[in-house]
C-alpha positions as CSV (number, residue, x, y, z in Angstrom):
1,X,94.7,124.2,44.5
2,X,97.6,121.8,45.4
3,X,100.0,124.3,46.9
4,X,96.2,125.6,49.3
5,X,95.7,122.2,50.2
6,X,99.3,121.7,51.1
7,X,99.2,124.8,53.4
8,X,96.0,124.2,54.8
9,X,97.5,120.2,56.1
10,X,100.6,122.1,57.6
11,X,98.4,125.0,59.7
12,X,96.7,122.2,60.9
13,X,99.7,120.0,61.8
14,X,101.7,123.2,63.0
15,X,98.0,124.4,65.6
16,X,97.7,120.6,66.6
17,X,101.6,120.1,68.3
18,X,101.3,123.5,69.4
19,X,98.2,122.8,71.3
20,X,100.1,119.3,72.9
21,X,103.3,121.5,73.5
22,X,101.3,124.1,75.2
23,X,98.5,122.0,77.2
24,X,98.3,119.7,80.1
25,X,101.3,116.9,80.6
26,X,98.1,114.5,81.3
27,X,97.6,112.1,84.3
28,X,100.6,109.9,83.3
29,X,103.2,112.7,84.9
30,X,102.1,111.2,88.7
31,X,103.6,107.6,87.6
32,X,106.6,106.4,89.3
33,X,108.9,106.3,92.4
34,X,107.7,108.8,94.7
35,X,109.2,109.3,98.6
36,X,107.1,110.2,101.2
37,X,107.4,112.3,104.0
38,X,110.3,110.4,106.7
39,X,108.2,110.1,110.3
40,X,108.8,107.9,113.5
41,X,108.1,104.9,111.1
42,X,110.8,106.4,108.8
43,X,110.1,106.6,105.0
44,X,108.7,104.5,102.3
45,X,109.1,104.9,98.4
46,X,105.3,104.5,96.8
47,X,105.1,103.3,93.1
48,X,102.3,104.8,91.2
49,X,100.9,103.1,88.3
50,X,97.8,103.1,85.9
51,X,95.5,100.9,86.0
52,X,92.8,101.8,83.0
53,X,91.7,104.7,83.7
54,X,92.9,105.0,87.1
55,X,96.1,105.9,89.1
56,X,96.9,103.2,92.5
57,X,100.0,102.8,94.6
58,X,102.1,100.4,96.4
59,X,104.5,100.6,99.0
60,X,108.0,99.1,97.5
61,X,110.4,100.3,100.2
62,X,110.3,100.9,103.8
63,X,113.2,101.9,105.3
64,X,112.6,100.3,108.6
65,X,111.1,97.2,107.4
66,X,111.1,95.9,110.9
67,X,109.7,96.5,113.9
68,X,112.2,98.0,116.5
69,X,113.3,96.7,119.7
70,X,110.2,99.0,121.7
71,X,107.7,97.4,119.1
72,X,105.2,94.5,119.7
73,X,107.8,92.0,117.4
74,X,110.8,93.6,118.1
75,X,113.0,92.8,115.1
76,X,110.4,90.9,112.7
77,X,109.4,92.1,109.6
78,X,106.2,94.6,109.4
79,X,103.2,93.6,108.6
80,X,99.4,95.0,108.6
81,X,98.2,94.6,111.9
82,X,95.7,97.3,112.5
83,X,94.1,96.1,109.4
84,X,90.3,96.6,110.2
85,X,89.7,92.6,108.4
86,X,91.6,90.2,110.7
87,X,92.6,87.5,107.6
88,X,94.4,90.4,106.6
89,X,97.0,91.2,110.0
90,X,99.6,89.5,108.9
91,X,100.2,90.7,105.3
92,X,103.9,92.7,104.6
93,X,103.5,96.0,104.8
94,X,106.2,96.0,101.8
95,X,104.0,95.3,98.9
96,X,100.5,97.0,100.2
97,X,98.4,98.8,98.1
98,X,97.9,102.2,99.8
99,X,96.8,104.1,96.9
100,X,93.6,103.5,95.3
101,X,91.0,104.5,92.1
102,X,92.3,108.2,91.3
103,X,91.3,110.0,88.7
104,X,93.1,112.0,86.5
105,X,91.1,115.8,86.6
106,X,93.3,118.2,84.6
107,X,96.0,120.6,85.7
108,X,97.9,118.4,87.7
109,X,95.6,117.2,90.3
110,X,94.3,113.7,91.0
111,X,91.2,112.7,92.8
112,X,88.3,109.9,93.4
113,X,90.9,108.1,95.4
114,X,91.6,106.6,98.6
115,X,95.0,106.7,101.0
116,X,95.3,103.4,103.6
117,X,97.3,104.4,106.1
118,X,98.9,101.0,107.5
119,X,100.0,102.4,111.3
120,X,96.1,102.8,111.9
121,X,94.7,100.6,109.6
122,X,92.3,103.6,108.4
123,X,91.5,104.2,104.7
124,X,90.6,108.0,103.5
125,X,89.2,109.9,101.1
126,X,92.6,111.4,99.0
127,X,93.6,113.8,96.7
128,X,97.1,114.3,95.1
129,X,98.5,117.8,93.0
130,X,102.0,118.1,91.6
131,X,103.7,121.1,92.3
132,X,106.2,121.1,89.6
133,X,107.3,118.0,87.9
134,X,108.9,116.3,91.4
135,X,106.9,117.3,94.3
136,X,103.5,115.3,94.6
137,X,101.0,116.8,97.7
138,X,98.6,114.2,99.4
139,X,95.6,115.1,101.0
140,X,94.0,112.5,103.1
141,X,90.7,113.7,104.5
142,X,87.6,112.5,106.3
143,X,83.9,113.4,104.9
144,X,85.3,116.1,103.0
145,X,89.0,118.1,102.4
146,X,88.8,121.0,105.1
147,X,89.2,117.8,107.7
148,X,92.2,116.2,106.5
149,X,96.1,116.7,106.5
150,X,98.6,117.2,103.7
151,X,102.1,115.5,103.0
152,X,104.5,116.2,100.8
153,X,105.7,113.2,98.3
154,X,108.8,113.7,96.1
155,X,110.5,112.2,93.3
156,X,112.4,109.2,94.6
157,X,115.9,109.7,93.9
158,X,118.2,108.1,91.6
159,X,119.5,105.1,94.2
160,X,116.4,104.2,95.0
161,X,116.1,101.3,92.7
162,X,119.0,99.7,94.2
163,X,118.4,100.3,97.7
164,X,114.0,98.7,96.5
165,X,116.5,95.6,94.6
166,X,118.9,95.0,98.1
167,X,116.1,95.3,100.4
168,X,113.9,92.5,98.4
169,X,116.7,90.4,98.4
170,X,117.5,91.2,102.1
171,X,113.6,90.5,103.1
172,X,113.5,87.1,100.9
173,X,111.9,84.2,102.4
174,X,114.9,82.2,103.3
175,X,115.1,78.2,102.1
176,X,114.8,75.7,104.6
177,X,117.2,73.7,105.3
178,X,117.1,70.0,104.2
179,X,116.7,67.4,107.4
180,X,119.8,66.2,107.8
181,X,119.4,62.1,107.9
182,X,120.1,60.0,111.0
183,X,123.8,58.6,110.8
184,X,123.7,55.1,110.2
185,X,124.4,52.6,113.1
186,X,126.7,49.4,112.6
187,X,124.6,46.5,113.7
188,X,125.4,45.1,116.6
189,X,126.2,41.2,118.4
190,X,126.7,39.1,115.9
């Protein structure tokens, strides 16, 4: 009866961490570093993360994270100013959430979400697939996904923590400097 019991307890443990082995790597396998595609604005790495039951974004690097010389601030740092809500024009790029409320489906593919795209200030409907373990697509759409356009995200590469690090310290508010006091006078006529 013991040595049943036994063999019954290691079926069961052997069927269970073959069914894990074999199934779905889960929603978790979209967090992380990811690089998107490089355009006229260049490239930015996106960080995914879970909130709950949900997967958002964030830009963390861009790498032009100022406007160039044929821009409206030519040389200032970007910021979000074809934001649809005014109070928010003049927030960093660097640091904006462009990736929100996906939901983990199954079989690699993420959806529910949102994408804001900060050079039109436009926020759409979005769904993300891995193809393999380091390519992420991203399908922003309008109404629904025939009318949309896909990029290609991939696994940001080993440097890119230092380059997110150097870049944060580059783009740090810098400390003003103390007033310097008036120089004192000797007094005069005596």
């Amino acid at each position: 009866m013991r040595r049943t019991c036994l063999s019954i307890l290691a079926m069961l443990i052997l069927a269970t961490a073959g069914t894990v082995l074999a199934g779905d790597s889960g929603g978790d396998a979209i967090l992380g570093l990811w690089k998107t595609e490089p355009d006229a604005h260049g490239f930015s790495y996106v960080e995914i993360v879970r909130n709950g039951d949900r997967y958002d974004g964030r830009i963390v690097y861009l790498s032009k994270p100022r406007y160039g010389p044929e821009e409206e601030r030519p040389g200032e740092i970007k910021v979000d100013l074809n934001n649809p809500d005014p109070s928010l024009r003049e927030h960093r790029v660097l640091g904006l959430e462009i990736l929100k409320g996906f939901v983990y489906k199954g079989k690699g593919k993420w959806k529910d979400g949102t994408i804001y795209d900060p050079t039109n200030g436009k926020t759409y409907k979005c769904k993300m697939w891995l193809e393999g373990k380091d390519t992420l697509k991203v399908r922003g759409y309008i109404g629904f996904s025939l009318l949309g356009r896909n990029t290609t995200w991939t696994r940001a590469p080993a440097e890119a923590e230092e380059q997110i690090a150097a870049q944060m310290l580059d783009l740090k508010p810098k400390a003003e400097e103390p007033e310097k006091p008036e120089p004192a006078t000797e007094p005069t006529g005596r």
